[in-house]
Backbone as CSV, one residue per row, in Angstrom:
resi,resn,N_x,N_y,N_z,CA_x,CA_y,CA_z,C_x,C_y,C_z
1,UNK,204.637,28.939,218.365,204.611,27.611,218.963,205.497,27.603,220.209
2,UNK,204.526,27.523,221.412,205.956,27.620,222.562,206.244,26.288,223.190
3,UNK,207.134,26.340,223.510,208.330,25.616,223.865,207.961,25.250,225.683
4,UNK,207.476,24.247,226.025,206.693,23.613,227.421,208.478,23.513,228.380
5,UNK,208.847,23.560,228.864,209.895,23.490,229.737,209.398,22.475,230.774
6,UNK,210.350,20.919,230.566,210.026,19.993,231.607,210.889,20.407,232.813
7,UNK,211.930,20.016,232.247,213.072,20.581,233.527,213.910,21.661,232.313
8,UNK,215.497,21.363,233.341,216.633,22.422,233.432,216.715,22.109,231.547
9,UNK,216.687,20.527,231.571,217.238,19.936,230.373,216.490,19.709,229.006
10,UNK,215.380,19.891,229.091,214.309,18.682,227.921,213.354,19.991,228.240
11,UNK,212.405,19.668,226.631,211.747,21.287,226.173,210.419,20.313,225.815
12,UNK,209.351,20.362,225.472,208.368,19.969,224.943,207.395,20.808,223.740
13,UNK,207.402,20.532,222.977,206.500,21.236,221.601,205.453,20.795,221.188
14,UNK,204.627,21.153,220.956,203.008,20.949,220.622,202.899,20.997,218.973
15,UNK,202.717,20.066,218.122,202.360,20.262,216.818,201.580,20.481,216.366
16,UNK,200.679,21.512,215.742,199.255,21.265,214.949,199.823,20.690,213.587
17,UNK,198.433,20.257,212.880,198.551,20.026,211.355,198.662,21.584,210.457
18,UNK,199.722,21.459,209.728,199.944,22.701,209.199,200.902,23.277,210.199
19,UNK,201.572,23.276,211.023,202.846,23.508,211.415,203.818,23.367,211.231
20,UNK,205.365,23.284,211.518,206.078,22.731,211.804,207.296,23.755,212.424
21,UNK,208.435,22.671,212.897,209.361,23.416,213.290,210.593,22.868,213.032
22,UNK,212.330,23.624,213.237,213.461,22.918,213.434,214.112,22.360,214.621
23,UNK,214.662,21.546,214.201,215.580,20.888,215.389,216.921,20.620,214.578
24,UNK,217.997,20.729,215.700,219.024,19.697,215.712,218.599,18.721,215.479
25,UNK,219.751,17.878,214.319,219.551,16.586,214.589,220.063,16.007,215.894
26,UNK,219.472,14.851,216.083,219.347,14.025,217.356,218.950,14.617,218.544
27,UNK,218.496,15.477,218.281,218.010,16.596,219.411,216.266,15.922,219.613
28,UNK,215.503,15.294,219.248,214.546,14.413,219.487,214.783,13.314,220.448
29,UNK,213.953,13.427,221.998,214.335,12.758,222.968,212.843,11.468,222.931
30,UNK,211.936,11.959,222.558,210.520,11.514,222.339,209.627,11.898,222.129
31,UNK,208.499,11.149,221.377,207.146,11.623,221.098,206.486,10.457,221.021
32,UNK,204.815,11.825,221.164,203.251,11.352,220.854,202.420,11.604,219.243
33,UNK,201.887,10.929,219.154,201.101,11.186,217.422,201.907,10.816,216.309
34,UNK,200.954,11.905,215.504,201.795,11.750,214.314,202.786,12.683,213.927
35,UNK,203.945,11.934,214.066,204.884,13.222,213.765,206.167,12.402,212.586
36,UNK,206.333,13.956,211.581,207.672,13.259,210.856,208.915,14.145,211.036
37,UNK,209.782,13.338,210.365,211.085,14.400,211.122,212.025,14.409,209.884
38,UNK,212.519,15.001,208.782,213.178,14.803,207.371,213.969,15.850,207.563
39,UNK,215.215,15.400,207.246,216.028,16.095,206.884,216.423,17.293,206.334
40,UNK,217.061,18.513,206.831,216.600,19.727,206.120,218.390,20.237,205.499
41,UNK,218.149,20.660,204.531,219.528,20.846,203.766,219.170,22.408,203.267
42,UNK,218.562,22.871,203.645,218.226,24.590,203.316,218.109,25.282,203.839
43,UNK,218.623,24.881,204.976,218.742,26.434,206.323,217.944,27.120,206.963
44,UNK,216.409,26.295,207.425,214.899,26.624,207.334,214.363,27.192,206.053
45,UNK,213.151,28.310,207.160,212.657,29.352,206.125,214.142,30.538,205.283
46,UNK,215.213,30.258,205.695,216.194,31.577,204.931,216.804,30.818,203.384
47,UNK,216.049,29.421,203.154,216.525,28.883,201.981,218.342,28.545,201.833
48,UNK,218.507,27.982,200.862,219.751,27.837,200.413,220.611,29.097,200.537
49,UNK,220.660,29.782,200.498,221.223,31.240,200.574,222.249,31.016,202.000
50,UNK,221.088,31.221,202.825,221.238,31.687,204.282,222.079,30.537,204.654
51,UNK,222.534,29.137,204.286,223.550,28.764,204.434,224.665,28.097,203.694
52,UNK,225.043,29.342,202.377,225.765,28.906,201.693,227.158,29.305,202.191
53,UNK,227.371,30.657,202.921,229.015,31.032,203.728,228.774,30.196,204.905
54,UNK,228.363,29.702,205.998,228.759,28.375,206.650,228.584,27.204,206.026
55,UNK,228.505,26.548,205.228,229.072,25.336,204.118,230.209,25.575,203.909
56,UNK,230.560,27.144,203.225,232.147,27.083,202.714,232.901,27.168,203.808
57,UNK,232.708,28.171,205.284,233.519,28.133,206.141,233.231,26.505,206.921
58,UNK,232.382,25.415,206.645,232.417,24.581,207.494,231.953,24.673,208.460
59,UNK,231.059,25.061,209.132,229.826,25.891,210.211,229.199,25.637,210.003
60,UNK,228.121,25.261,209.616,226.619,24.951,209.371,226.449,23.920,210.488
61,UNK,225.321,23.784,211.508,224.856,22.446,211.847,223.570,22.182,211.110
62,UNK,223.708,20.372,210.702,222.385,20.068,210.239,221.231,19.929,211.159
63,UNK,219.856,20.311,210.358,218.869,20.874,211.062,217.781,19.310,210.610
64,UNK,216.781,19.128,211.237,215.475,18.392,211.229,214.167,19.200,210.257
65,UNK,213.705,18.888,209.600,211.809,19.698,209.819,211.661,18.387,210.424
66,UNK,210.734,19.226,211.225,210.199,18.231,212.330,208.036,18.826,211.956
67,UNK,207.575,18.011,211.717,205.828,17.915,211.268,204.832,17.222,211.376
68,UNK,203.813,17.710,211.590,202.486,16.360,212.108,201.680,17.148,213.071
69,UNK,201.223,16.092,213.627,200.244,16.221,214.941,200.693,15.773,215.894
70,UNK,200.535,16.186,216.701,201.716,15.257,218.633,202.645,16.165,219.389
71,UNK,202.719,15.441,220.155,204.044,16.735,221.272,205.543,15.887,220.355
72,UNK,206.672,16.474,220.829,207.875,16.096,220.706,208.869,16.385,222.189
73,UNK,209.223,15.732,222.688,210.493,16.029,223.729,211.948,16.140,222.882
74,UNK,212.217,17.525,223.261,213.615,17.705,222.781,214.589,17.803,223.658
75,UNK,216.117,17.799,223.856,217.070,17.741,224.954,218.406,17.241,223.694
76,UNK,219.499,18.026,224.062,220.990,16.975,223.843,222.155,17.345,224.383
77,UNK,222.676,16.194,224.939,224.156,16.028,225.219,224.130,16.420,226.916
78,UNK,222.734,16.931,227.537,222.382,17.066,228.728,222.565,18.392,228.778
79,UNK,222.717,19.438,228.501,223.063,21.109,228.202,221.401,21.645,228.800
80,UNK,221.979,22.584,229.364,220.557,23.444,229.723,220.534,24.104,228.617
81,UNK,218.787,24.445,228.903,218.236,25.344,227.924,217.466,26.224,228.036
82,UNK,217.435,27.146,227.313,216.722,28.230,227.581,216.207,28.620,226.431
83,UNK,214.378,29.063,226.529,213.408,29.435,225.463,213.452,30.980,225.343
84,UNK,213.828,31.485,224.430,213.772,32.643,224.055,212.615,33.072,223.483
85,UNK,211.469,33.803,223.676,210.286,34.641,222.840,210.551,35.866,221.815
86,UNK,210.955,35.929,220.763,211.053,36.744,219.781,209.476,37.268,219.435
87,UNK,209.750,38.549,219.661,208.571,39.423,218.960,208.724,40.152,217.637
88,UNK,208.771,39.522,216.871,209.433,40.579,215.872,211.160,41.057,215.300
89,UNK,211.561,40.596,216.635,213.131,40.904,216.309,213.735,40.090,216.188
90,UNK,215.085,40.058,216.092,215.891,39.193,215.863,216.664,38.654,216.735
91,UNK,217.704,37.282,216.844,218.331,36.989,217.747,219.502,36.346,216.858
92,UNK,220.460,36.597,217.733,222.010,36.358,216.991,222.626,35.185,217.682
93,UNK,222.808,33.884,217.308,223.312,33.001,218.023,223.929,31.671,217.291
94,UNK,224.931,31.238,217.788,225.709,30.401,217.264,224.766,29.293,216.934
95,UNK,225.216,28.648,215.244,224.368,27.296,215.006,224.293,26.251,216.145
96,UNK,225.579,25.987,216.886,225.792,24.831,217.248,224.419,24.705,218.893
97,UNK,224.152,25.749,218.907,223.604,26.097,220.181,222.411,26.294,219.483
98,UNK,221.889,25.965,218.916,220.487,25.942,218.360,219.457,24.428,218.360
99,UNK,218.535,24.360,219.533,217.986,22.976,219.692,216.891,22.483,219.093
100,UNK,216.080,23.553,219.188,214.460,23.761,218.124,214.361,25.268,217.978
101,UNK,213.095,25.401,216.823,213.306,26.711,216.693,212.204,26.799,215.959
102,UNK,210.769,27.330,216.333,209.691,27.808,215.342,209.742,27.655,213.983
103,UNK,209.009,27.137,212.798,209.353,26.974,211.544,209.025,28.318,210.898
104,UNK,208.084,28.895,211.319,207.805,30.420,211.236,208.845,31.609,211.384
105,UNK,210.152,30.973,212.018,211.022,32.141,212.264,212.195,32.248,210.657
106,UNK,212.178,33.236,210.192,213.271,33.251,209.252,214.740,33.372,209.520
107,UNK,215.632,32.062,209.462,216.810,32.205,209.107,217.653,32.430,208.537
108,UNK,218.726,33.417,208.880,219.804,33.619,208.219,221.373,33.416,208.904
109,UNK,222.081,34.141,207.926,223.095,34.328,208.733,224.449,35.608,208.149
110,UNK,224.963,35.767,209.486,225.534,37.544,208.954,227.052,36.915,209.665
111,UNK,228.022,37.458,208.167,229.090,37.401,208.271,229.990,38.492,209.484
112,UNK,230.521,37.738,210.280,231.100,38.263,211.993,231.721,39.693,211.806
113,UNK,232.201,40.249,210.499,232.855,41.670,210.425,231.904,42.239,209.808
114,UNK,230.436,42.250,209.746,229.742,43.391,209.545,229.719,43.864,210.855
115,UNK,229.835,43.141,212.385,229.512,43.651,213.681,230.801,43.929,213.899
116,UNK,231.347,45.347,213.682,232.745,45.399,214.280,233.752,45.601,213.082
117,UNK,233.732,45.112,211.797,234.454,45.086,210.916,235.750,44.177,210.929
118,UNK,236.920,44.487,211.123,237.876,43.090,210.881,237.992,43.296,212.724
119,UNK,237.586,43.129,213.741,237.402,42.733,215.077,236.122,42.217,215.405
120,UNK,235.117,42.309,214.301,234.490,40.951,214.351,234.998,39.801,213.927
121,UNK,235.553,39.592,212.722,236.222,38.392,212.527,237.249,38.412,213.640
122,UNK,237.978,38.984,214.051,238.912,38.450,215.230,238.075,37.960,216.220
123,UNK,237.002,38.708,216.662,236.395,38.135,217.918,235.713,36.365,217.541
124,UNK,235.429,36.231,216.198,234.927,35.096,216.068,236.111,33.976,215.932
125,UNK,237.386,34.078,215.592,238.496,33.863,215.669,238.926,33.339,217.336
126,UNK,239.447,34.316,217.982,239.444,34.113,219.402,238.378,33.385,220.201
127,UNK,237.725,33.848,219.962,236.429,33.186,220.940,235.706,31.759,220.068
128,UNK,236.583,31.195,219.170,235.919,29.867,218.634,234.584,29.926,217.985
129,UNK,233.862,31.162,217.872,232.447,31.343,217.226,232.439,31.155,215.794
130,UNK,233.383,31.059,215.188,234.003,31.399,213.792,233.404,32.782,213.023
131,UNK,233.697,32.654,211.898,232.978,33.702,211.133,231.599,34.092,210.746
132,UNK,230.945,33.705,211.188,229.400,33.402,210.695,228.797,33.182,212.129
133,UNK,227.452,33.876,212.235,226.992,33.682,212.899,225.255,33.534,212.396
134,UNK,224.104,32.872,213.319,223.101,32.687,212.856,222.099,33.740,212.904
135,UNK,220.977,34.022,212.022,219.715,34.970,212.605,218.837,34.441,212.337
136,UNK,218.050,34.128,213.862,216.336,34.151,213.574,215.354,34.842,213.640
137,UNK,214.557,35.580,212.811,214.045,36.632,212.914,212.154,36.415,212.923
138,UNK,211.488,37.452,213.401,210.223,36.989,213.635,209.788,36.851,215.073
139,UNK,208.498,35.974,214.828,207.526,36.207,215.779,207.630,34.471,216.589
140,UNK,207.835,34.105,217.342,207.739,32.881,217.753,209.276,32.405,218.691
141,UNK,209.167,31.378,218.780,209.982,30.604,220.220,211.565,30.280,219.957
142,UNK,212.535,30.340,220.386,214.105,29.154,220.179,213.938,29.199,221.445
143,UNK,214.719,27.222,221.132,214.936,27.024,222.483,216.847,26.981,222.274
144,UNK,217.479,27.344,222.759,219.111,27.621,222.434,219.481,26.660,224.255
145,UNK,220.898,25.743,223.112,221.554,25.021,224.791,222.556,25.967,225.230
146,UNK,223.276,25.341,226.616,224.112,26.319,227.336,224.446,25.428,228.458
147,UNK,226.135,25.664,229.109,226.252,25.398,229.746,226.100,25.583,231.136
148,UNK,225.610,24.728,232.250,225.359,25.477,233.193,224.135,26.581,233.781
149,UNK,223.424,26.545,232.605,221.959,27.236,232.962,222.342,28.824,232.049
150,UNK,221.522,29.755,232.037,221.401,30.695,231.279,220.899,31.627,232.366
151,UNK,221.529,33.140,231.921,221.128,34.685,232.441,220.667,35.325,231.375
152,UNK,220.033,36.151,231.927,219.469,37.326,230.917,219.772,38.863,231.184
153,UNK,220.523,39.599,230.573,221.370,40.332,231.237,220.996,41.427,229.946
154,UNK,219.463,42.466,230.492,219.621,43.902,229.651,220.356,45.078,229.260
155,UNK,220.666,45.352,228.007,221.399,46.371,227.333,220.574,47.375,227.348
156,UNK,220.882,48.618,227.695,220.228,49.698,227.623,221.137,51.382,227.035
157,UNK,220.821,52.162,226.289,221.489,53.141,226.566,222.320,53.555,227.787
158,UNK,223.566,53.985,227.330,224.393,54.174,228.514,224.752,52.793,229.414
159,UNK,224.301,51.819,229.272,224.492,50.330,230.143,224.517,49.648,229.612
160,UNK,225.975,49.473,229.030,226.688,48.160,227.978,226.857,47.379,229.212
161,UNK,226.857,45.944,228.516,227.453,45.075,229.289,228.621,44.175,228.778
162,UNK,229.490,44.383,229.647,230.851,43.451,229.179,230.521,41.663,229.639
163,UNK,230.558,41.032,228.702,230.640,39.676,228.455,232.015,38.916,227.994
164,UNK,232.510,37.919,228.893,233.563,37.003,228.811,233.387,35.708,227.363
165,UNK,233.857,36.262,226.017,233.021,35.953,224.967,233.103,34.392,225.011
166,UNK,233.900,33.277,226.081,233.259,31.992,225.970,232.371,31.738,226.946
167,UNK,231.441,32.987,227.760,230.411,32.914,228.259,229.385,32.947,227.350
168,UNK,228.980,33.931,226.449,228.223,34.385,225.701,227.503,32.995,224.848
169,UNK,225.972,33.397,224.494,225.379,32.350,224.236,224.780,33.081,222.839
170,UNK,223.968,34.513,223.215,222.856,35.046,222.164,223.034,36.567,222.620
171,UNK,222.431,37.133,221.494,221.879,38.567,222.163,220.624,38.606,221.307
172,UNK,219.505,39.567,221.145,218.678,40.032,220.697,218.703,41.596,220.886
173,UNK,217.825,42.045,220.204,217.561,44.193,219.580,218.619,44.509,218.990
174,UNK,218.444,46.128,219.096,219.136,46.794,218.540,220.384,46.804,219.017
175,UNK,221.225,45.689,218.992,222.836,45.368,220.100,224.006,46.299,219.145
176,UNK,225.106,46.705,219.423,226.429,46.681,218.713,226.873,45.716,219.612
177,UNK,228.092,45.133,219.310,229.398,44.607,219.717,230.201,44.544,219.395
178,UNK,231.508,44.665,220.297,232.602,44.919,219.444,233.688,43.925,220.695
179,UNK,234.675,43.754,220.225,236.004,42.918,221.016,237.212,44.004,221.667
180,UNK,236.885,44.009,222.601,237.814,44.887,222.953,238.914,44.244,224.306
181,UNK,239.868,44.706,224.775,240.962,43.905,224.820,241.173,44.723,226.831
182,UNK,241.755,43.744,227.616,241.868,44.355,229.284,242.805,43.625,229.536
183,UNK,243.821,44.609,229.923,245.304,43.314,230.125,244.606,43.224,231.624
184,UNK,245.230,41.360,231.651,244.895,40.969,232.989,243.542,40.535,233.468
185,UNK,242.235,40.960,233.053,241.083,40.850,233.078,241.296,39.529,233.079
186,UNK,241.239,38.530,232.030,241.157,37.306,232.370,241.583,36.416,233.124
187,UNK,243.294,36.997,233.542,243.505,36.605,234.787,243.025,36.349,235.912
188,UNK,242.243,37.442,236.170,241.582,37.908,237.617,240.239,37.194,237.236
189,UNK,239.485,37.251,236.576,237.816,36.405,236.628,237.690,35.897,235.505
190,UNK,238.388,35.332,235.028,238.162,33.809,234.112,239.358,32.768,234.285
191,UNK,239.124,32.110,233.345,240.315,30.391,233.397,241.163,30.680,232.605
192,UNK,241.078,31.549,231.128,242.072,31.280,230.572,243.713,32.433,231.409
193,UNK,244.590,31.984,230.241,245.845,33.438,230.442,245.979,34.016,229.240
194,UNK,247.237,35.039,228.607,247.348,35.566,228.086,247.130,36.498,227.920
195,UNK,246.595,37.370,226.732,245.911,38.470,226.245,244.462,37.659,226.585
196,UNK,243.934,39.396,227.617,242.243,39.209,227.747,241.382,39.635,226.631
197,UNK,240.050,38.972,226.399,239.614,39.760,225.787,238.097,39.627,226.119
198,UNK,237.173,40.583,225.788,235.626,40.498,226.485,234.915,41.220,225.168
199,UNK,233.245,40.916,225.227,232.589,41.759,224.174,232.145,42.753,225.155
200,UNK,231.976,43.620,224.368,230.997,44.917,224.990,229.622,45.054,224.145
201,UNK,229.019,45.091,224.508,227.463,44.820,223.875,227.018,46.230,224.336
202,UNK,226.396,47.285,223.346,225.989,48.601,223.689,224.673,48.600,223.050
203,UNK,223.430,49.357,223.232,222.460,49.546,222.269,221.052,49.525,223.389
204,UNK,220.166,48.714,222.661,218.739,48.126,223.141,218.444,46.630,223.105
205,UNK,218.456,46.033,224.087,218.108,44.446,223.949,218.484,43.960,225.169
206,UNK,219.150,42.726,224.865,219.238,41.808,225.992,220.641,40.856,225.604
207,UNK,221.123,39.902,226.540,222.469,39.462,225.669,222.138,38.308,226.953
208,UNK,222.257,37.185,226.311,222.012,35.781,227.366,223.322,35.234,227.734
209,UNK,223.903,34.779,228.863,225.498,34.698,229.029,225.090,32.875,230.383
210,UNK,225.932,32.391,229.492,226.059,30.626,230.628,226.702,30.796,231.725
211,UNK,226.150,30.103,232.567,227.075,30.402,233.577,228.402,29.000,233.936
212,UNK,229.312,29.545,232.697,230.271,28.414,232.421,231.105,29.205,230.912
213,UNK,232.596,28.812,231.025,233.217,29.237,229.905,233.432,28.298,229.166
214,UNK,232.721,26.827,229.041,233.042,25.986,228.209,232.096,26.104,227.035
215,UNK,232.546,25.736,225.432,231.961,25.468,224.614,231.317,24.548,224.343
216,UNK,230.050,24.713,223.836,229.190,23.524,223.280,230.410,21.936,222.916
C-alpha cells in the first residue's frame, strides 16, 4: 500500500476492503469513504509479544488500525516525512518516529545490546533512543517523521558511514552499528559539548539521517 506524498508534511493512503494499516495516534489529518480507525494495544502484526519490553521500559507509542474503503491524510506535529519501500527486509527505527505503516509489515522489536552488546544499551542511553528499538519487516511502505527533511545515505562494504546519533532516524539491510567515541568531534560539527559520540553503521543497506539534531 503506498504512501501518495502531498507535500514535505502530509502522506496520503489508499484503502481497499480487506486492507488495512497503522498509524500513530492523532496522526489522522483527514479522510474520504469508509474508513475506521480502533485502537491497537498489540503492536500490529508482531502481537503482544513484540511489545511487551517497551511497556516495561515505558517506550511503546500507541498505534491506530486504521480500515475500510477511502484515502486517509496523515501528518503530525508538522515533522517531515519520509516513505520508505521495504522489499523484504527490514527497517530499524524508533517508535516515536513511526507515522503509518503497511498492516502487512510485521512488527517487532530488538533489545539495543544485541547491536553492539552493552554499547548498544549505552548508545540508546546517550542518544535518548532508549533500550528498545522497533522492526518492520516485509514487503510494503513506512512513512517515518523527521526533523527538517530526510537523507538517504548508502552503506556498503568498506563504506561505513558515521552518523551524529541525534541525527539518525532509521537504517535498513544487513547494517552493524556500534557507538564509538571522537574527542572533540562534537565540538567541531554538532551543538552539543562534552564527550563526543557518533554511530558507525558498517555492512549492506542504507541509514536515513534528518537534517537537524533535535528529537521528535
Amino acid at each position: 500500500m503506498p504512501f501518495r506524498e502531498i507535500n514535505s508534511k502530509m502522506v496520503e493512503a489508499t484503502l481497499a476492503p480487506g486492507q488495512k494499516l497503522f498509524s500513530q495516534r492523532g496522526a489522522m489529518l483527514a479522510y474520504r469513504g469508509e474508513v475506521s480507525f480502533t485502537p491497537n494495544l498489540q503492536g500490529g502484526q508482531g502481537g503482544v509479544a513484540s511489545m511487551i519490553g517497551r511497556r516495561v521500559a515505558g517506550e511503546s507509542t500507541p498505534l491506530m488500525t486504521v480500515e475500510g474503503s477511502g484515502t486517509v491524510m496523515f501528518g503530525h506535529g508538522g515533522h517531515h516525512i519520509q516513505v520508505i519501500e521495504l522489499a523484504g527486509d527490514t527497517l530499524y527505527v524508533e517508535a516515536d518516529r513511526l507515522l503509518a505503516f503497511d498492516g502487512t509489515l510485521r512488527q517487532g522489536t530488538m533489545f539495543m545490546g544485541l547491536q553492539g552488546g552493552v554499547m548498544g544499551m549505552v548508545r540508546g542511553q546517550v542518544t535518548g533512543q532508549g533500550l528498545f528499538t522497533t522492526t518492520l519487516q516485509g514487503h510494503g511502505a513506512v512513512a517515518v517523521m523527521a526533523h527538517g527533511g530526510v537523507i538517504e545515505l548508502p552503506i556498503a562494504p568498506g563504506r561505513d558511514v558515521h552518523v551524529d546519533p541525534q541525527a539518525y532516524v532509521a537504517h535498513h539491510g544487513d547494517v552493524r552499528n556500534k557507538l564509538s567515541t571522537a574527542v572533540g568531534w562534537r565540538d567541531m560539527v554538532g551543538r552539543g559539548s562534552g564527550e563526543a559520540f557518533q554511530l558507525e553503521l558498517s555492512g549492506s543497506g542504507a541509514v536515513y539521517v534528518q537534517a537537524s539534531e533535535e528529537k521528535l
